[in-house]
C-alpha positions in Angstrom: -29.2 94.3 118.1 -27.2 94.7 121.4 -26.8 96.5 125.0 -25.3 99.5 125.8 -23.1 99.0 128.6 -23.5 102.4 129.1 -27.5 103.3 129.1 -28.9 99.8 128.9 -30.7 100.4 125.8 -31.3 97.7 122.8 -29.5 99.4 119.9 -28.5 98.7 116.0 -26.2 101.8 116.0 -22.9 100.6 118.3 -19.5 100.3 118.8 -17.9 97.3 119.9 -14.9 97.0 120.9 -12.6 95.2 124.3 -11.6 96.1 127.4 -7.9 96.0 128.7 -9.0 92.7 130.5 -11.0 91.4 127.5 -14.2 91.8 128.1 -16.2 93.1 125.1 -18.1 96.4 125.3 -20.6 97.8 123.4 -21.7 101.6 123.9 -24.3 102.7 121.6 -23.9 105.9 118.9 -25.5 108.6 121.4 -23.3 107.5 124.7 -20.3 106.9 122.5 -20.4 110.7 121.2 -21.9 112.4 124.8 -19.2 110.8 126.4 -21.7 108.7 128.9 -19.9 106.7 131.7 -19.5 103.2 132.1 -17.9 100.8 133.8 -17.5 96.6 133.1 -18.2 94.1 135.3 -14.2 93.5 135.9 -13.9 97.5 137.0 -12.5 99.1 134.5 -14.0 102.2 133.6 -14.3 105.1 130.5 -15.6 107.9 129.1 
């Protein structure tokens, strides 16, 4: 399982992918398709 960057939660349903700077992100199935903020530690941010 892993984090949503965007809610937090402990998921099994995710996308993972990287950010312009490299960081990885993971946003789970529900924030991916609501379009739920987030933001990485480096700053960069999304939809």
């Amino acid at each position: 399982m892993k984090t949503c960057i965007s809610c937090g939660k402990q998921t099994k349903q995710y996308t993972e992918f990287e950010s312009p700077e490299g960081e990885k992100i993971v946003r789970c199935k529900h924030c991916k398709e609501t379009g739920v903020p987030y933001k990485t530690p480096a700053g960069f941010e999304g939809p």
